[in-house]
C-alpha positions as CSV (number, residue, x, y, z in Angstrom):
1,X,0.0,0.0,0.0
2,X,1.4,3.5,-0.7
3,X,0.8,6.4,1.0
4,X,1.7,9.3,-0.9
5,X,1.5,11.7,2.4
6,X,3.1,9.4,4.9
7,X,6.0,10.2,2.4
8,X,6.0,13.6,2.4
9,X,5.6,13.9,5.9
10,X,8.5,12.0,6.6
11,X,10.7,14.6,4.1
12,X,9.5,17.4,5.3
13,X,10.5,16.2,9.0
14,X,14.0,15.2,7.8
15,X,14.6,18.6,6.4
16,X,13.2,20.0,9.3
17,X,14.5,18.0,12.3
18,X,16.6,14.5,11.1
19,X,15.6,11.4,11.9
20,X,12.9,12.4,15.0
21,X,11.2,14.6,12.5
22,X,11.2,11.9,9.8
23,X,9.0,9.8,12.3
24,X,7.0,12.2,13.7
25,X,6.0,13.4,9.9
26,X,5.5,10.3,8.6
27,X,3.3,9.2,11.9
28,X,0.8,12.0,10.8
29,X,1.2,11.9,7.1
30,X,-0.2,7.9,7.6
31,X,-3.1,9.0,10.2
32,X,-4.1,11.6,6.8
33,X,-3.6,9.1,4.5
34,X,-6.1,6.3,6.5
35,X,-8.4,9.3,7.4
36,X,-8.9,10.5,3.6
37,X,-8.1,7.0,2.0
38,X,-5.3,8.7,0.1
39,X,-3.4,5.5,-1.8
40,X,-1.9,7.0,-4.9
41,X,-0.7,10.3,-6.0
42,X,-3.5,10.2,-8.2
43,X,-5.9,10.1,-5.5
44,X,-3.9,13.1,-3.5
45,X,-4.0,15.4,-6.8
46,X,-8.0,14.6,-6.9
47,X,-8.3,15.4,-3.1
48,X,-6.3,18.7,-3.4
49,X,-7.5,19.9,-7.2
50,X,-10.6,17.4,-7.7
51,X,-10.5,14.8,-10.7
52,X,-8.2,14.9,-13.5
53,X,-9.0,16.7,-16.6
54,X,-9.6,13.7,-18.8
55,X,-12.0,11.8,-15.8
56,X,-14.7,10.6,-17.9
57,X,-16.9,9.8,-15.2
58,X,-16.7,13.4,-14.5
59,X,-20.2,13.9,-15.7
60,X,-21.1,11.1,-13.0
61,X,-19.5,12.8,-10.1
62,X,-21.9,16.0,-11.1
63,X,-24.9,13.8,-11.5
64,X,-24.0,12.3,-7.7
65,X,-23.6,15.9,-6.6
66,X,-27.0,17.1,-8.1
67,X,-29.0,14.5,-6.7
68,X,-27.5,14.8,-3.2
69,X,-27.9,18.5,-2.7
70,X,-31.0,19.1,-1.9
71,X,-30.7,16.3,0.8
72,X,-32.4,13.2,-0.8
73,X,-31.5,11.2,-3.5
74,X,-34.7,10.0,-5.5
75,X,-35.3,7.1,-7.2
76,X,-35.7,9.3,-9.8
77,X,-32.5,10.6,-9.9
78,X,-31.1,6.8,-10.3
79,X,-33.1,6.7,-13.3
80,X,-32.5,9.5,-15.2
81,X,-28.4,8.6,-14.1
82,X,-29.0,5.4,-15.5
83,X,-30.6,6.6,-18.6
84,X,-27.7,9.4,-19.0
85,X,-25.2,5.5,-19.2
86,X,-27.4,4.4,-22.0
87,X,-27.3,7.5,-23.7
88,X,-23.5,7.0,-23.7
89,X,-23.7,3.8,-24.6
90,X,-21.7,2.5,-21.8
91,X,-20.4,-0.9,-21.6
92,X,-20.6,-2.9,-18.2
93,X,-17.3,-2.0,-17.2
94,X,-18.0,1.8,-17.6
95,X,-21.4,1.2,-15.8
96,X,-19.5,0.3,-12.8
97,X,-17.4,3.1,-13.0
98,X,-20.0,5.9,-13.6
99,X,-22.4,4.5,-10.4
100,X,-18.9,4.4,-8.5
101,X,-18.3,8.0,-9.6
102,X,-22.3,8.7,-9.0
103,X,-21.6,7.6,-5.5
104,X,-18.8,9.6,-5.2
105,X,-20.4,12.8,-6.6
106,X,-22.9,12.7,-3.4
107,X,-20.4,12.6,-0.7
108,X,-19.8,16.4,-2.0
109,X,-15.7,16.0,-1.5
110,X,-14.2,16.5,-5.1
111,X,-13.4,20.3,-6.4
112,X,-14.9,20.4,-9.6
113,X,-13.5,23.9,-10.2
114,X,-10.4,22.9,-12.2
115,X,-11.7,19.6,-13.3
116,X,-14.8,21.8,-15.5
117,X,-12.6,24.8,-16.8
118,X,-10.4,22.0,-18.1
119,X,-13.4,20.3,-19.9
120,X,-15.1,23.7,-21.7
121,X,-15.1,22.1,-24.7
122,X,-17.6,19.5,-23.2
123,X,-19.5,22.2,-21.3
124,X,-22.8,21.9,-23.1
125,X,-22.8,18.1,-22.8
126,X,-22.6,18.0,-19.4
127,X,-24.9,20.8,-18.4
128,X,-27.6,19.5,-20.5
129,X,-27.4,16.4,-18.2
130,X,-27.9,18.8,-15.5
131,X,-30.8,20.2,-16.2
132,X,-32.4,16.5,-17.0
133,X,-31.2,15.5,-13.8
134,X,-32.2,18.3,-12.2
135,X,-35.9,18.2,-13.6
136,X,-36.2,14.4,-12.7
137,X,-38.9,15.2,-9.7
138,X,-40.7,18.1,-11.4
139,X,-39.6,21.1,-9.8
140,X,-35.7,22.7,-9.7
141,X,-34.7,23.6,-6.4
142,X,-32.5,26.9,-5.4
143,X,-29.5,24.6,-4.0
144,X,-30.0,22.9,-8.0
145,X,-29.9,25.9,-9.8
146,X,-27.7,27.7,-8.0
147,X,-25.1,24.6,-8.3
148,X,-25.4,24.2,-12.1
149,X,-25.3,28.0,-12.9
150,X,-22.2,28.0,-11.0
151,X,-20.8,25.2,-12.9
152,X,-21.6,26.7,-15.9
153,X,-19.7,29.7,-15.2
154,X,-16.8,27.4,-15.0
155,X,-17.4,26.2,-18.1
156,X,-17.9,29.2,-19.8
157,X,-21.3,29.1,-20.9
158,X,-23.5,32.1,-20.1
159,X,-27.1,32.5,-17.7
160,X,-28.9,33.1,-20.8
161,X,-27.6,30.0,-22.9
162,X,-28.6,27.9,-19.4
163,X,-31.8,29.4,-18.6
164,X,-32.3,28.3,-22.6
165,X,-31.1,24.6,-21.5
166,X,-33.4,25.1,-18.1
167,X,-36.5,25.6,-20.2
168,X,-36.2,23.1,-22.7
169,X,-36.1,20.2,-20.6
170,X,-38.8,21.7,-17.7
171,X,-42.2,19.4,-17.7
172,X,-45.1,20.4,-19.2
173,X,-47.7,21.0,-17.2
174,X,-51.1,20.4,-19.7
175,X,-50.5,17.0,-19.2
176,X,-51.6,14.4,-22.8
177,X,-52.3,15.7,-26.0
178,X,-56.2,16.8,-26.0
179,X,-58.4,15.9,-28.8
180,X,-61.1,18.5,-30.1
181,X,-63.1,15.5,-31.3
182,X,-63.1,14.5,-27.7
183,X,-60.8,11.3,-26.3
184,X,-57.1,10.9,-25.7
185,X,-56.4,8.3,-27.9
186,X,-57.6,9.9,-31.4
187,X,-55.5,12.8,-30.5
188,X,-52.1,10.2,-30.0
189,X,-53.1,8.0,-32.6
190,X,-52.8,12.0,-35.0
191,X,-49.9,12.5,-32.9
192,X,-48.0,9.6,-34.3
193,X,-49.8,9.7,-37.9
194,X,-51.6,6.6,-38.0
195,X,-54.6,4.9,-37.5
196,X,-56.6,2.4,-35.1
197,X,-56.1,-0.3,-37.3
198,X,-52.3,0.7,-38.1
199,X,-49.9,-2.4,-37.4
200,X,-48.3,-2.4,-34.6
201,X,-44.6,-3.1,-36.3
202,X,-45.8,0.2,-38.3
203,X,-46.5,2.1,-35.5
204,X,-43.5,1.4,-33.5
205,X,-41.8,2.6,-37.0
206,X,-43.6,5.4,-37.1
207,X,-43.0,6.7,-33.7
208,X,-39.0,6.0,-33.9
209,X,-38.8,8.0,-37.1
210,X,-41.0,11.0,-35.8
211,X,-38.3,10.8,-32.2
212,X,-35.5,10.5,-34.3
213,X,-36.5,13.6,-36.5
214,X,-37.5,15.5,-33.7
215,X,-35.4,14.7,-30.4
216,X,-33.8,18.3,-28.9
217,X,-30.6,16.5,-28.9
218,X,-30.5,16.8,-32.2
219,X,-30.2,20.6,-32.1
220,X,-26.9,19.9,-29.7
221,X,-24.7,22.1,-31.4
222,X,-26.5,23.6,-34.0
223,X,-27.0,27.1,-32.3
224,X,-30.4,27.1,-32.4
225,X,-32.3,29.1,-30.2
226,X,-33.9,28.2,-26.8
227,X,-37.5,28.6,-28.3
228,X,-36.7,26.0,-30.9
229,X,-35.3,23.6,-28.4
230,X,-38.3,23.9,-26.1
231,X,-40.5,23.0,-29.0
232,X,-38.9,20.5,-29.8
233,X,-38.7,19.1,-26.4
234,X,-42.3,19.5,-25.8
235,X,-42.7,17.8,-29.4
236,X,-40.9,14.7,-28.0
237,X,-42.8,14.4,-25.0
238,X,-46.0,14.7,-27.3
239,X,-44.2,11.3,-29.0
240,X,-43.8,9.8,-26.1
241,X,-47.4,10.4,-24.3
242,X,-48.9,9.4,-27.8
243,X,-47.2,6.1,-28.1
244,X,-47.4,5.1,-24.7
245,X,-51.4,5.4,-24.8
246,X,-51.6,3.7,-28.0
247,X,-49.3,1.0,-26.7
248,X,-51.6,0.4,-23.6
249,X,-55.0,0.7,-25.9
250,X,-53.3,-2.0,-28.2
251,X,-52.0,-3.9,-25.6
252,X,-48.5,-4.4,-27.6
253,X,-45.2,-4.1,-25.9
């Protein structure tokens, strides 16, 4: 086992006071070491300057941190982390890594100061994540927004491109599509563009075509503006309120 402050502790009392001050550094460079669980110098830079630049479960530790701050984490919360992994398309392996770093995220102990101005190129990446994780239970808390505003400042992104980011993925409150002719279902079955007697393999087409052409991560990148992003947010959750109640009416998986 190494213990990367036992070892400076025991220079430091060597230059300071020979072989007395060798022991007496090292004796409380090891009590810092088991206290923090400090085993590398790897795990010393994280502790004094927070993960690397090139941690890719950064994103993880931020998730952890969200979920954790308003005191609670949700069930929710291990959802949407859990859909942010399949959105990555992250093998077993890197599972396991991203709930270790989710874990570590909630414990609140890593600077994420250096670690985010390092990772600017990455900045809208990550704070979209944010936002979704932060929306998870319906409602943004100040602790929340005040956290992610922050880290966006260390990203360089400005209020106005977050509070863009912030609307986009907030709920909507009508609830399902409504139907002039009355009922839910004619509404989502218009929704998807099909009928009642549509096949089901055709409807499942027809609603991965319509999310593919009009997912907001799509727009990642593309400059558009926070009004278009919203619409076509709200326009996926239409999708996905449509095809759900069709899928229950038609009792197909």
């Amino acid at each position: 086992m190494f213990w990367p402050v036992t070892l400076l502790g025991a220079f430091a009392g060597w230059a300071l006071a020979s072989i007395p001050g060798a022991l007496l550094g090292g004796l409380l460079g090891q009590v810092l070491d088991r206290r923090l669980r400090l085993n590398s110098w790897a795990a010393l830079r994280a502790r004094l300057w927070g993960a690397p630049a090139d941690e890719p479960m950064l994103l993880f530790v931020m998730l952890g941190r969200l979920a954790k701050c308003e005191g609670r984490v949700l069930p929710e919360h291990i959802r949407q982390a859990k859909a942010e992994m399949q959105r990555l398309s992250l093998d077993t392996v890197a599972q396991q890594q991203a709930i270790a770093a989710f874990a570590r995220g909630k414990t609140g102990h890593d600077s994420l100061r250096r670690p985010l101005q390092r990772q600017r190129d990455e900045g809208e990446r990550l704070l979209r994540a944010c936002w979704r994780m932060a929306w998870v239970d319906g409602q943004i808390g100040q602790t929340e927004q005040e956290l992610i505003l922050l880290w966006g400042q260390w990203l360089g992104v400005s209020v106005t491109v977050q509070e863009g980011w912030r609307t986009a993925y907030a709920p909507r409150r009508q609830g399902p599509p409504a139907s002039p002719a009355g009922g839910a279902y004619p509404a989502a079955l218009r929704v998807l563009g099909v009928s009642a007697d549509t096949d089901p393999a055709q409807i499942k087409r027809a609603y991965r075509r319509l999310l593919s052409q009009h997912h907001p991560d799509k727009l990642t990148g593309s400059g558009a503006s926070p009004e278009r992003i919203r619409e076509a947010t709200e326009r996926t959750r239409d999708l996905h309120q449509a095809y759900a109640l069709v899928r229950q009416q038609r009792g197909f998986r």
